[in-house]
KEVODREN-343880 format. One line per 3 residues: their letters; for each residue x, y, z of C-alpha. Coordinates in nm, 3 decimals. Layout:
BEGIN
A	X,Y,Z  ...
This chain:
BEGIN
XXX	2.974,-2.050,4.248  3.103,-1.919,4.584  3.190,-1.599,4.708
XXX	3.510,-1.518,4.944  3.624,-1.188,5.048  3.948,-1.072,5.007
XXX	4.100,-0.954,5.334  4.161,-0.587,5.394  4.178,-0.257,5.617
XXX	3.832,-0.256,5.774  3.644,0.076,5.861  3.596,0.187,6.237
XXX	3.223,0.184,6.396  3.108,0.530,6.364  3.072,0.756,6.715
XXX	2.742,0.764,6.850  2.601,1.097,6.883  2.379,1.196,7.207
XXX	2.050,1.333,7.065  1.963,1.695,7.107  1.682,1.807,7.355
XXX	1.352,1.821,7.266  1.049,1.979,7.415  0.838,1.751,7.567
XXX	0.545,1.568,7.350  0.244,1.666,7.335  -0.048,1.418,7.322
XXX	-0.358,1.659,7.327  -0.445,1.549,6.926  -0.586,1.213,6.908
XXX	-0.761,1.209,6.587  -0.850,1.516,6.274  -1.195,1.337,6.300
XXX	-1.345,1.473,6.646  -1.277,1.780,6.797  -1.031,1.794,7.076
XXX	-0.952,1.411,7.049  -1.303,1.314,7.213  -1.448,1.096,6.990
XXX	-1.835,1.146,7.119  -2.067,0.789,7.076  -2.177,0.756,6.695
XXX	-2.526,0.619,6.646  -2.605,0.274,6.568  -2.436,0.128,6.204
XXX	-2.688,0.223,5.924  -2.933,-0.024,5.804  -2.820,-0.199,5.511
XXX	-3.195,-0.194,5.358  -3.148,0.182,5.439  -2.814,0.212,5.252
XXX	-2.971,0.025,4.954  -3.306,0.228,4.976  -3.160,0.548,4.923
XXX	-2.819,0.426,4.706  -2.556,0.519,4.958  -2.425,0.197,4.963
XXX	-2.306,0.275,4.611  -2.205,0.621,4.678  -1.977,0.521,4.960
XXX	-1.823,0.239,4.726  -1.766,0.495,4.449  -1.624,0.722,4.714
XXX	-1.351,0.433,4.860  -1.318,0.253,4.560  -0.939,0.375,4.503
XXX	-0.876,0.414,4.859  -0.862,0.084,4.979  -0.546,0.009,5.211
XXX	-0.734,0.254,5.408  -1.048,0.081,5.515  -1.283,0.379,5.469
XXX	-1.603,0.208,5.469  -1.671,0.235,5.858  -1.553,0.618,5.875
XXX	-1.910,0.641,5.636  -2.110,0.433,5.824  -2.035,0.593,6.158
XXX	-2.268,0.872,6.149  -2.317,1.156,6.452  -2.593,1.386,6.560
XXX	-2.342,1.599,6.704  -2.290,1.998,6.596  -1.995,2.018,6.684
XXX	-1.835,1.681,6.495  -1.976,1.776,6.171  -1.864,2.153,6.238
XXX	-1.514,2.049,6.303  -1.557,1.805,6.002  -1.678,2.094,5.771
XXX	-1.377,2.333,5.894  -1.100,2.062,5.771  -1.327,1.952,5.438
XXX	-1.292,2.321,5.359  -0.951,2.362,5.468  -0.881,2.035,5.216
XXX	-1.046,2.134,4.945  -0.727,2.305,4.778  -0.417,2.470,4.860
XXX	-0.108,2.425,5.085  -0.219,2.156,5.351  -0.367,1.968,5.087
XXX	-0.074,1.957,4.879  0.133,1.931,5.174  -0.109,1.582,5.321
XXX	-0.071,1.426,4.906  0.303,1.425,4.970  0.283,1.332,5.324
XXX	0.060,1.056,5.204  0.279,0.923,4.909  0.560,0.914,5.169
XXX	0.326,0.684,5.416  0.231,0.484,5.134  0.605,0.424,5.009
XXX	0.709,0.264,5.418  0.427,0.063,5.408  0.555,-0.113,5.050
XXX	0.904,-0.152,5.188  0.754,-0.284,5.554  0.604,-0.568,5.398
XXX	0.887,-0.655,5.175  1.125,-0.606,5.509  0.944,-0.911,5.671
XXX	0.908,-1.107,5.317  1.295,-1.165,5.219  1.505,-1.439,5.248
XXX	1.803,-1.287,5.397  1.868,-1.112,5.701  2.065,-0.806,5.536
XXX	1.845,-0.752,5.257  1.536,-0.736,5.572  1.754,-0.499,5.736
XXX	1.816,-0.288,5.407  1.423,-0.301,5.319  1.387,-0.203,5.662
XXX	1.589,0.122,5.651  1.449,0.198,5.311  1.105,0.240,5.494
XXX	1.241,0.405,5.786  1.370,0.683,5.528  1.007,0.724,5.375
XXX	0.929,0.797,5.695  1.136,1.068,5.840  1.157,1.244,5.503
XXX	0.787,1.228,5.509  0.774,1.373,5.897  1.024,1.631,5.854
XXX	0.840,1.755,5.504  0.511,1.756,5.697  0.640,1.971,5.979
XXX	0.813,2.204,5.770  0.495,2.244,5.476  0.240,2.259,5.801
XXX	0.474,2.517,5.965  0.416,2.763,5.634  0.037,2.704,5.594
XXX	-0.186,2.919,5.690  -0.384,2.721,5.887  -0.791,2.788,6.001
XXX	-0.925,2.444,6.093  -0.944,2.317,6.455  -0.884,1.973,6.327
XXX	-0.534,2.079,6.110  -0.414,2.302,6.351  -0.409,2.076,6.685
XXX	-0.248,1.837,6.425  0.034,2.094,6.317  0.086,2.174,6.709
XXX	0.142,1.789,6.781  0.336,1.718,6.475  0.580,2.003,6.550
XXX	0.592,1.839,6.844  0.687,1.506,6.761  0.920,1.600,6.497
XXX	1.106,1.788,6.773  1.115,1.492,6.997  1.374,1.296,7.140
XXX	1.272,0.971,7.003  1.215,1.112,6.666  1.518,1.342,6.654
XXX	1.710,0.988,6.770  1.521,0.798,6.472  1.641,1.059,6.159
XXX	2.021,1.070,6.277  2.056,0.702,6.316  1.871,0.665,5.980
XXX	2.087,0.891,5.779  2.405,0.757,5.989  2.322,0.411,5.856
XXX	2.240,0.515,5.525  2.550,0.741,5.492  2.771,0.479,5.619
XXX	2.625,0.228,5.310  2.594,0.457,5.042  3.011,0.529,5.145
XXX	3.100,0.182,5.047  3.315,0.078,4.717  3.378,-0.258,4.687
XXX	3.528,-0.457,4.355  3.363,-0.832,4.215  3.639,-1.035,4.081
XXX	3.490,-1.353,3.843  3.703,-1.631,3.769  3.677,-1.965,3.711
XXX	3.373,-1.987,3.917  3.497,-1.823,4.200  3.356,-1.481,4.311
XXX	3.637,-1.272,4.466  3.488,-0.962,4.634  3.753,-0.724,4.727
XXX	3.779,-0.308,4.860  3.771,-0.067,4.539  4.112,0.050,4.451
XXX	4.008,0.327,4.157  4.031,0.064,3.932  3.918,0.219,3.559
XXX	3.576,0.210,3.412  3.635,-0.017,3.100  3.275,0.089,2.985
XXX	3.390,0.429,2.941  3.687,0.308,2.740  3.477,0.133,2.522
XXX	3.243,0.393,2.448  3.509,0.631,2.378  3.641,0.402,2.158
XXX	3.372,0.296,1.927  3.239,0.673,1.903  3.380,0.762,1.547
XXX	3.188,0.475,1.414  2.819,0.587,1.539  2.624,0.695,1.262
XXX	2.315,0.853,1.373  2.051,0.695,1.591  2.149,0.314,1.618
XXX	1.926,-0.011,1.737  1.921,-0.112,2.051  2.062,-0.437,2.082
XXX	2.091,-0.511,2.431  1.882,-0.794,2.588  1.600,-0.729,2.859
XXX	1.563,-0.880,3.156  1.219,-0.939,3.385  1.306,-0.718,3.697
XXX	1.338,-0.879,4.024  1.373,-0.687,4.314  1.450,-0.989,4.536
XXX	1.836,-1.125,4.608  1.922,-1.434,4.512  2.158,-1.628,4.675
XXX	2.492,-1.524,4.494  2.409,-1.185,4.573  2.358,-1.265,4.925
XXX	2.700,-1.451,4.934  2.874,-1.097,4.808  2.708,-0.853,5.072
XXX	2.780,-1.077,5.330  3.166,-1.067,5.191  3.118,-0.657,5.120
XXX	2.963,-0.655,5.529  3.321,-0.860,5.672  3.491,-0.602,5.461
XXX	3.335,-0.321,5.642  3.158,-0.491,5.942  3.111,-0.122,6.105
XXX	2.860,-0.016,5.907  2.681,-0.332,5.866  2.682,-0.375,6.273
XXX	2.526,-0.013,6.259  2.234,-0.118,6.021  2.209,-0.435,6.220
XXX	2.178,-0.253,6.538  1.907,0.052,6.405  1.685,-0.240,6.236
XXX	1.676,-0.416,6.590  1.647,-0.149,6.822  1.381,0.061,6.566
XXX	1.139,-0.179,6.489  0.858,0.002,6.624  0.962,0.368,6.490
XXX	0.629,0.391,6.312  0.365,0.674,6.574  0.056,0.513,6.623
XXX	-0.113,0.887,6.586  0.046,0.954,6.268  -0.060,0.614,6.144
XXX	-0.401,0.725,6.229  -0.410,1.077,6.126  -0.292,0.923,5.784
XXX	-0.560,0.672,5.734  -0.844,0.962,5.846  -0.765,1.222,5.653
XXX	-0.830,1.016,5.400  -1.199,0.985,5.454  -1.195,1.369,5.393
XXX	-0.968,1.342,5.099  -1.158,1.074,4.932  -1.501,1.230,4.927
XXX	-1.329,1.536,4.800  -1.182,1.359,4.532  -1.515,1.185,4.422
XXX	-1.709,1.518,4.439  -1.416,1.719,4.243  -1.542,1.495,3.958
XXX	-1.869,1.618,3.987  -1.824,1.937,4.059  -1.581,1.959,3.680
XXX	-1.932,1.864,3.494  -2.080,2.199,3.645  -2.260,2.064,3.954
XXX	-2.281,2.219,4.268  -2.154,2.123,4.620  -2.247,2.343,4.948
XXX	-2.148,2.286,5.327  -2.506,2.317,5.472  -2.651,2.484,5.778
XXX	-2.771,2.196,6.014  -3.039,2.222,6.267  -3.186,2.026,6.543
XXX	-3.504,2.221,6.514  -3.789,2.234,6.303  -3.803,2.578,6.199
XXX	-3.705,2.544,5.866  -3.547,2.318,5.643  -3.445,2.372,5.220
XXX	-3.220,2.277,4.927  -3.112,2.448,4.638  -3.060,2.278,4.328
XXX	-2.966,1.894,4.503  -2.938,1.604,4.288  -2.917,1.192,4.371
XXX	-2.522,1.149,4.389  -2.535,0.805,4.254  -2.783,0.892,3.978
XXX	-2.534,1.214,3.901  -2.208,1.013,3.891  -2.351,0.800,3.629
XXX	-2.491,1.056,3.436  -2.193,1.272,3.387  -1.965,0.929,3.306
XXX	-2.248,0.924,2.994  -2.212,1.281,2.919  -2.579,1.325,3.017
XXX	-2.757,1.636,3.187  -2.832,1.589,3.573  -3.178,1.746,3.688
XXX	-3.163,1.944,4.012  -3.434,2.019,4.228  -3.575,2.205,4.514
XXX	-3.741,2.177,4.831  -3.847,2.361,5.204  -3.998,2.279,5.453
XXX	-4.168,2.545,5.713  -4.277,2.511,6.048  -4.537,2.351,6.075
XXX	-4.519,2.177,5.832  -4.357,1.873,5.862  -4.409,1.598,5.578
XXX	-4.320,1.619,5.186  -4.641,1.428,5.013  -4.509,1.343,4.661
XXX	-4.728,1.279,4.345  -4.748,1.253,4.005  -4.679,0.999,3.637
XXX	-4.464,0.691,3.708  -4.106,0.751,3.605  -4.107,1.100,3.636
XXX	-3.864,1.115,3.940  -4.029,1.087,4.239  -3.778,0.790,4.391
XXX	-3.544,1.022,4.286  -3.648,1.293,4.477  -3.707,1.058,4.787
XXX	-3.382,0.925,4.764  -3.202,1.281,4.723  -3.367,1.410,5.067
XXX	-3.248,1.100,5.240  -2.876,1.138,5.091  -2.852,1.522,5.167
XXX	-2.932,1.447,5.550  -2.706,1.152,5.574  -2.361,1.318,5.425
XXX	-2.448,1.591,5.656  -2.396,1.423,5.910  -2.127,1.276,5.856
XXX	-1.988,1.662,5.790  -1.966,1.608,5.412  -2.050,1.871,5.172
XXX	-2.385,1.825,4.960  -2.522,1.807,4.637  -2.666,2.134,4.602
XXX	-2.646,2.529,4.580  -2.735,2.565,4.941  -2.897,2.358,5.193
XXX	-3.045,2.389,5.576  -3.097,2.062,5.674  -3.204,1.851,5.971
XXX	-2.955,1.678,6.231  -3.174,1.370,6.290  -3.113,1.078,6.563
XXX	-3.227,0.778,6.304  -3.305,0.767,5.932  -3.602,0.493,5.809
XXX	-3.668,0.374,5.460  -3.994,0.199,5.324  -3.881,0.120,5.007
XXX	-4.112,-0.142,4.830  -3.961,-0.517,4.822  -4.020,-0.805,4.615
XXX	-4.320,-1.045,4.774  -4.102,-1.363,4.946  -4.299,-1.671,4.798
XXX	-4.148,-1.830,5.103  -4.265,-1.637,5.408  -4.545,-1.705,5.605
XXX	-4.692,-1.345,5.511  -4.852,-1.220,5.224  -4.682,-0.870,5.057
XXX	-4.949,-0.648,5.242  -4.926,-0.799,5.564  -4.478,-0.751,5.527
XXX	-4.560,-0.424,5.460  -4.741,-0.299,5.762  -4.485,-0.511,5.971
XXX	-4.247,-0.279,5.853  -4.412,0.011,5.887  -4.534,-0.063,6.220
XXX	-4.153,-0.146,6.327  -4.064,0.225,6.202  -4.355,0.397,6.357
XXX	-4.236,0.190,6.694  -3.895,0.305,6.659  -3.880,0.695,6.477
XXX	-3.876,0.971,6.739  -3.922,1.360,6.653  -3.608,1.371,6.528
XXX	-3.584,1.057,6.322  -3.617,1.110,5.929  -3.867,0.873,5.760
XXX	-3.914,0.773,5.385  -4.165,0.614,5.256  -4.195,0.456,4.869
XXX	-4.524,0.441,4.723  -4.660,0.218,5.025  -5.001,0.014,5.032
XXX	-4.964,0.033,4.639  -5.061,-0.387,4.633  -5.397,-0.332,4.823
XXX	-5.717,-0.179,4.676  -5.761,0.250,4.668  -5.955,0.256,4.948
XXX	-5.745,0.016,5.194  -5.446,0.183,5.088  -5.594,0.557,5.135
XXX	-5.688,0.416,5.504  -5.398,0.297,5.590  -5.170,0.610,5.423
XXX	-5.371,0.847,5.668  -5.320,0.607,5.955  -4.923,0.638,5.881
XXX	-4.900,0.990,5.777  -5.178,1.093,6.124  -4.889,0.882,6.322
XXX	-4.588,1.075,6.160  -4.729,1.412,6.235  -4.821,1.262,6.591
XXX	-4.440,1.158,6.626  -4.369,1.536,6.467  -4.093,1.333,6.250
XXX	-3.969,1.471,5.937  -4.054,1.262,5.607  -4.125,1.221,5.253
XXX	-4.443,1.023,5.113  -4.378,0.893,4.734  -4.752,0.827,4.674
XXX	-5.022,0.840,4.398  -5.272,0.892,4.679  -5.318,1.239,4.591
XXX	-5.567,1.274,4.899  -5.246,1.241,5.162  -5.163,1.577,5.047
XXX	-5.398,1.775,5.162  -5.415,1.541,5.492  -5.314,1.819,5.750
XXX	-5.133,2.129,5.824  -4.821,1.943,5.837  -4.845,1.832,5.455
XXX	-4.637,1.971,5.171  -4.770,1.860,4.785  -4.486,1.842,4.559
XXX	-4.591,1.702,4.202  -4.322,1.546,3.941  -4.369,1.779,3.691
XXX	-4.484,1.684,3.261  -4.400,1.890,3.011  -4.736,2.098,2.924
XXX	-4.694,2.074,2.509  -4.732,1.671,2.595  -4.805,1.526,2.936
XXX	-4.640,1.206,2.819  -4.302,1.425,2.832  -4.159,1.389,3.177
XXX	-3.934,1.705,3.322  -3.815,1.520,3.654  -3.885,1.854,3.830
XXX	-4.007,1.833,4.143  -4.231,2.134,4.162  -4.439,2.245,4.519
XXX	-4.808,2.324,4.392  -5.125,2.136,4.477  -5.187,1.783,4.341
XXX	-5.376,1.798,3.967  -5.582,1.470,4.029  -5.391,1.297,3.773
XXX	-5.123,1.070,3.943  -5.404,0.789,4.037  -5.543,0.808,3.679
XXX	-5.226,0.745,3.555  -5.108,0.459,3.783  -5.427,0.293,3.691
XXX	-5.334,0.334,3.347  -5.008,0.207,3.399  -5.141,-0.088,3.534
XXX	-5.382,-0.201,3.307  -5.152,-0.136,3.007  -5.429,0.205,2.918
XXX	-5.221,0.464,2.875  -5.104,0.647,2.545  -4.772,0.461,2.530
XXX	-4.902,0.076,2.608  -5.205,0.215,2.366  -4.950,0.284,2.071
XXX	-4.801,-0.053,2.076  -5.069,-0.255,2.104  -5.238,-0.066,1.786
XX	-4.879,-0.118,1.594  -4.907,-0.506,1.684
């Protein structure tokens, strides 16, 4: 079947308008990450092992699960000892967490989103006209998303260093000559199509597409028609199609009889698509895959925070003085108990000059990793300027972050599990400074009591040395009460039945029980293993 056009009065090439003045642009924002566009030098990429250790690794895939045409991952694993990043960071979280900018950024977003669907589907068509139209389409997303953004930003009542040095550009941009030159051209172009009529003639195989001349609406003479014989609600009879959003090749054939009908506007659209490729500001590109890291972690936490569990900005210190948390909780051990409708245990901890090292005791599975894991969280979304699980928090800005987490023996290597162990200590004792953060999982627990008593002092004498901040998970209730620097916090039982595990955390001397129990544990002796083997 083949299309022809029918000849007829074509439509003049619309005047060219000179855009309007704009101030000049203003390039002083480079990114609502860092403060005054400097991005400062982020410390080395976590550890993996690290990210495992303490469960971040799932907490920051929770967190950019949805998010993905963003590529958040690296914004969480580029963390910075700087005061003044995670201040700036803090002032937009806050500024995010609800009201005008935010809803003003979701809209922006959706817009942003919406140009980058039609983009792709620009470059993916078959034929030239439908690129072009794809290509306006996205170029409409766009400026309606720019112009929104202005105006919404203009009305909010902005705090943040971060939002407002974005504002100042953006009003900036928007009032641009390049931009300014952008929206006229695109709502010439889409004026001039959406003006067109145009008639499809169908006969004997021939296509006839011709200029609109009022002809009637039969459809509506139909309707009108029938109408005395509807009877209430009737069945839908009318076949459905699959959609396709793609052309095919008669359809091509009739706009490219509809453009030598009105080859004006079609020159237009040919002309903006050429000469506007690269409309899209790199800045605003970035500033919309950024804010994103913010509005992510908000999103994930908002869950959270619905079950009744609290969030806090916390103080951050590069001293010593004194460090505490109010009611914190592992993230990833929270997100999965609230999706089971089960309570999350919170717990609290400080640290005082002088001391300097958290020495944690007590039964097996009574939520000492737990605790471990939760200090080495708290520290590490703090710096990244995140808010925290907890009620209120004063925490350390550390240069580096160890785990010693215990690993399965390797069969394989060429050293036994004792010997891998103090390799791996000995590698964090080389590296950790006085501000480096160091956690340590029940260490030395394959050697005999007195070995591993030995060589806990050794480590612990060589922390307090280093004046690092850490956490011991230990049933060597002796590293307690090691030095001044030592804390004992003891996973708390409940006192009715010691069997009965709280998963408090509580700061009070050791009770002499934890080693008891582990050698229970291990020889199958205590009250539990004792049960079974009596029902057997």
């Amino acid at each position: 079947m083949d299309a022809v056009a029918d000849p007829s009065q074509t439509e003049p090439a619309p005047e060219r308008q000179p855009p309007r003045a704009a101030p000049s642009l203003e390039r002083s924002f480079e990114s609502v990450l860092f403060p005054g566009g400097r991005r400062p030098r982020s410390r080395p990429e976590p550890d993996p092992g690290v990210l495992r250790d303490l469960r971040l690794d799932q907490v920051i895939e929770s967190v950019t699960r949805n998010w993905a045409e963003y590529d958040l991952i690296p914004f969480f694993h580029a963390r910075f000892d700087d005061p003044e990043v995670v201040g700036h960071r803090q002032e937009v979280m806050r500024e995010l967490e609800s009201g005008p900018a935010r809803r003003a950024i979701d809209e922006f977003a959706r817009r942003m989103r919406a140009m980058r669907q039609a983009l792709p589907a620009e470059k993916k068509q078959l034929y030239p006209r439908e690129r072009q139209r794809w290509f306006l389409a996205a170029a409409e997303e766009y400026v309606a998303g720019v112009e929104r953004l202005a105006r919404d930003l203009r009305q909010a009542p902005l705090t943040s260093r971060g939002l407002t040095a974005f504002r100042d550009y953006l009003e900036s941009y928007a009032g641009s000559s390049d931009f300014q030159r952008l929206a006229q051209e695109t709502r010439a172009v889409s004026e001039g199509l959406a003006r067109i009529r145009y008639s499809v003639a169908l006969q004997e195989g021939t296509v006839t597409v011709r200029t609109y001349e009022d002809e009637p609406d039969y459809s509506i003479a139909v309707e009108e028609t029938f109408r005395k014989f509807r009877q209430g609600v009737v069945k839908e009879y009318r076949a459905t199609f699959k959609p396709f959003t793609g052309m095919n090749h008669i359809d091509a054939q009739v706009v490219d009889r509809v453009a030598l009908l009105h080859p004006a506007i079609f020159e237009h659209l040919e002309r903006f698509a050429r000469e506007q490729v690269g409309f899209l500001d790199p800045i605003l590109a970035r500033f919309d895959r950024e804010v994103h890291f913010y509005i992510a972690y908000l999103e994930h936490i908002g869950r959270l925070r619905q079950a009744g569990l609290p969030f806090c900005y916390p103080g951050l210190s590069a001293r010593h003085d004194e460090l505490s948390a109010r009611e914190s909780f592992d993230l990833a051990l929270a997100a999965k108990r609230v999706w089971e409708n089960a309570a999350v245990v919170r717990n609290d901890f400080t640290l005082r000059d002088p001391e300097r090292i958290l020495v944690v005791t007590g039964p097996n599975q009574g939520g000492k990793t737990t605790f471990a894991r939760t200090f080495g969280q708290l520290h590490y979304l703090a710096g990244l300027g995140c808010p925290v699980p907890g009620s209120n928090a004063v925490l350390f800005l550390f240069d580096d972050l160890f785990t010693h987490f215990e690993r399965e023996e390797d069969t394989t290597g060429a050293h036994g599990k004792l010997e891998d162990e103090l390799i791996r200590v000995r590698d964090i004792l080389e590296r950790a400074t006085s501000r480096s953060i160091v956690i340590l999982n029940e260490i030395f627990s394959s050697t005999s009591l007195e070995d591993a008593l030995f060589l806990g002092r050794q480590v612990l004498g060589r922390l307090l040395h280093l004046d690092s901040i850490a956490v011991c998970v230990t049933f060597l209730e002796e590293l307690s009460t090691l030095a001044e620097g030592t804390v004992s916090l003891v996973a708390g039982s409940d006192p009715r039945d010691p069997t009965v595990r709280t998963f408090k955390i509580e700061r009070r001397p050791a009770d002499g029980l934890a080693h008891a129990v582990a050698v229970a544990e291990r020889h199958r002796l205590t009250y539990r293993f004792l049960q079974e083997r009596l029902r057997s």
